[in-house]
Steps between C-alpha positions, in 0.01 A plus 500: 500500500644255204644769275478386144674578179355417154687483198306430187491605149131469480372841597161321548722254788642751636186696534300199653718360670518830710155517563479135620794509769426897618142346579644252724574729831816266601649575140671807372581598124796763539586481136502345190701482135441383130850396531770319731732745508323788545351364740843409693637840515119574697543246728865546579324824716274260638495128489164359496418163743350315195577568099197404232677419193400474192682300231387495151499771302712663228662711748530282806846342536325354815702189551817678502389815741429182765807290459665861555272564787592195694857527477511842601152580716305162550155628508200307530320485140161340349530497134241574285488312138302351221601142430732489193503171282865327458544619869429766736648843667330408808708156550774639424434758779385311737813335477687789543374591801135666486282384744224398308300587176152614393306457149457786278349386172538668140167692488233622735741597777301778721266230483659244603754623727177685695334098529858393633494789765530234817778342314702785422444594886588219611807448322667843633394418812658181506814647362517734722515219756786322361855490580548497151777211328820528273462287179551121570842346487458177353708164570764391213336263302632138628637678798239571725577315901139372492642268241743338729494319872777624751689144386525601117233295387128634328199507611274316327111551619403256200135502445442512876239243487376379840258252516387500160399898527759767342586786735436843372580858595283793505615882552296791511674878472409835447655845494861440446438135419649502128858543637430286741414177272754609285747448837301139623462350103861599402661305758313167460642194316313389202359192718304637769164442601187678295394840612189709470540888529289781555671804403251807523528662188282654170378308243716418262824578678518167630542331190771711418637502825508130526698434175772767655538265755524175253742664380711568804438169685624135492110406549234533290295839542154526293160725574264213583280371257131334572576114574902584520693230684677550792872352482813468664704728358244760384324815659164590366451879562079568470447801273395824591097525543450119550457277775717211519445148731641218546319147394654168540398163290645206685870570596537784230420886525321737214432862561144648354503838420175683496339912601278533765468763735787740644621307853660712768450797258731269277478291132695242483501472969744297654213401763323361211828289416569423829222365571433256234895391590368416813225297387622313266940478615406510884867359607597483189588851450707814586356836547718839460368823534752817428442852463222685443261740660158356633402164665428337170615134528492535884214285578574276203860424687320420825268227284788340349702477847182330666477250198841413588731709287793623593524926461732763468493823513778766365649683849447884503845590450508387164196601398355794270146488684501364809097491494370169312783273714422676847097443456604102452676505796299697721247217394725205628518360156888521458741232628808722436631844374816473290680770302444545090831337441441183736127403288648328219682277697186453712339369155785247443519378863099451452540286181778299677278422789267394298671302313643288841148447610 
C-alpha cells in the first residue's frame, strides 16, 4: 500500500482528494491537514510513502514546509497548484525537490479534480516509485568543464552543420524530469546544437517553467510557439496540452505546435516528438530520454535509432523513474546509458561531430 498524506487548505481538496486515492486499492490516505505544520507534528508518528501538497492558499507556507522537508526528511511530493501569473509556486517547487506537479484551477475544483482522477492517481503512484532528488546544484556561470577540452581550450560545436542539414537534439522526460533539464540545460555553452524537449507537464506550467530555465541557462529556453525555429543555441520546450513535431524546410528546422488526441495516455508525447525527429533529422539528430514513469517516448527512440540517429538514454542510477528509459531499452532503441551528469556533454560531443563531418 502507497500511504499518502494530503495537505491542503481547500477543505473541498482535501475532501476529494481522499475519496479519489482511498478508491484506488494500491493507495492509502492515513491523514490529512489544512496546514503544513500541523500536519508535520502528524506525520512525525507516521511518515507517509508519498505527501499531496497543496500550495496556494492564504494559509499555506507550502514552499517553505518542502525546502524544510528535503533537508531534514526527503519525502517524495506531487504538488498541487493553480498557475499564478508573474511566476509560479509549482516551479519553484519543482525545483526544490517535489517530484512533480498537478493542475488545480481557481473554481470548480470537486469538479475538476474528480475529471483529473487518473492523473492524480497516477502521479502518487509514480512518486511513490521514485528515489526522489535533492534540488539541482548548478555549474558557476563561465565555469562549467563542459566549456573546456582536457588541453584548456573550448569547445566550440558551431552551428554543427553537416552537409548542408543542421543537427538537432530532442529529449523527452517525465516524472522528475524538471530537475533533470534544469541539470542537462545549465551546463551547456550558449553554442550548442538546437534541442526539442518534451517535458510532461500541465498546461500552462510549461511556459512558466521554460522562462525559469531562460533564466538559469547560457542557452536560450522558450515554450514553443507554432512555426518556432529550431536553433543552435536554443531549446524549445512544447507546452503543456499540445503536441509538438519537428518539420524541416531545406537545411533548416521549425517546430508546429498543434492538440490532437492524448498519446501514450500523454499531451504533449515524446513518441509523437520522436517520431517526427526521426522522419524528418534521421542521422541528423540525437535522442535522450530521462526519467519518467511509463514507456512514453520508447517506441519513438527505437524510430529515430533505425533512421540513423544516435540515442541515449539516462542510466538507472541517476534516475528518478527508471520506467520511460528501461521500456527504450528493452526495445533495442538505445545505443548507450550514461549518468544525468555525463548528458550535457553528450550534447556538445554530438554538435562537435557534427560539425567535423
Amino acid at each position: 500500500m502507497i500511504k499518502v498524506f494530503i495537505i491542503d487548505d481547500s477543505a473541498v481538496v482535501r475532501q476529494v482528494a481522499k475519496e479519489i486515492l482511498d478508491a484506488d486499492p494500491a493507495i492509502e490516505v492515513i491523514g490529512v491537514a489544512a496546514n503544513p505544520l500541523f500536519a508535520l507534528e502528524r506525520m512525525k508518528r507516521a511518515w507517509p510513502d508519498v505527501i499531496l501538497l497543496g500550495l496556494d492558499g492564504p494559509g499555506m507556507d507550502g514552499l517553505s514546509f518542502l525546502k524544510k522537508l528535503m533537508a531534514e526528511h526527503p519525502l517524495p511530493v506531487v504538488a498541487c497548484s493553480a498557475p499564478a501569473s508573474g511566476g509560479s509556486p509549482a516551479v519553484q517547487a519543482l525545483a526544490a525537490g517535489a517530484v512533480s506537479v498537478v493542475a488545480k484551477p481557481e473554481t470548480g475544483l470537486k469538479q475538476f479534480l474528480k475529471a483529473a482522477s487518473n492523473d492524480l492517481v497516477a502521479a502518487i503512484k509514480a512518486a511513490a516509485g521514485s528515489r526522489g532528488r535533492t534540488p539541482v546544484q548548478r555549474p558557476k556561470p563561465g565555469a562549467g568543464a563542459l566549456l573546456t577540452d582536457s588541453t584548456g581550450g573550448r569547445e566550440n560545436p558551431g552551428h554543427a552543420v553537416a552537409n548542408g542539414v543542421e543537427a538537432v537534439v530532442a529529449i523527452g522526460t517525465s516524472t522528475g524530469g524538471t530537475q533533470a533539464l534544469e541539470a542537462v540545460l545549465t551546463a551547456l555553452p550558449a553554442v550548442c546544437p538546437g534541442i526539442v524537449i518534451v517535458q510532461h507537464m500541465p498546461e500552462r506550467f510549461t511556459a512558466l517553467f521554460a522562462e525559469r530555465l531562460d533564466s538559469l541557462c547560457q542557452v536560450e529556453v522558450r515554450e514553443a510557439k507554432n512555426g518556432d525555429r529550431v536553433l543552435p543555441g536554443r531549446a524549445l520546450v512544447a507546452p503543456g496540452g499540445r503536441h509538438m513535431t519537428l518539420h524541416r524546410s531545406g537545411g533548416q528546422y521549425h517546430v508546429e505546435v498543434a492538440d490532437g488526441p492524448l498519446v501514450n495516455r500523454h499531451k504533449p508525447s515524446v513518441d509523437v516528438l520522436f517520431r517526427s525527429v526521426a522522419r524528418v533529422a534521421g542521422s541528423h539528430a540525437l535522442g535522450v530520454i530521462m526519467t519518467g514513469m511509463g514507456d512514453d517516448g520508447a517506441l519513438g527512440l527505437k524510430e529515430m535509432h533505425d533512421a540513423g540517429a544516435r540515442t541515449l538514454a539516462e542510466d538507472e542510477a541517476s534516475c528518478v523513474v527508471f520506467g520511460m528509459p528501461k521500456e527504450a531499452i528493452k526495445l533495442g532503441g538505445v545505443d548507450r546509458a550514461v549518468p544525468l551528469q555525463q548528458i550535457a556533454r553528450e550534447i556538445v560531443a554530438f554538435g562537435r561531430d557534427r560539425l567535423q563531418g
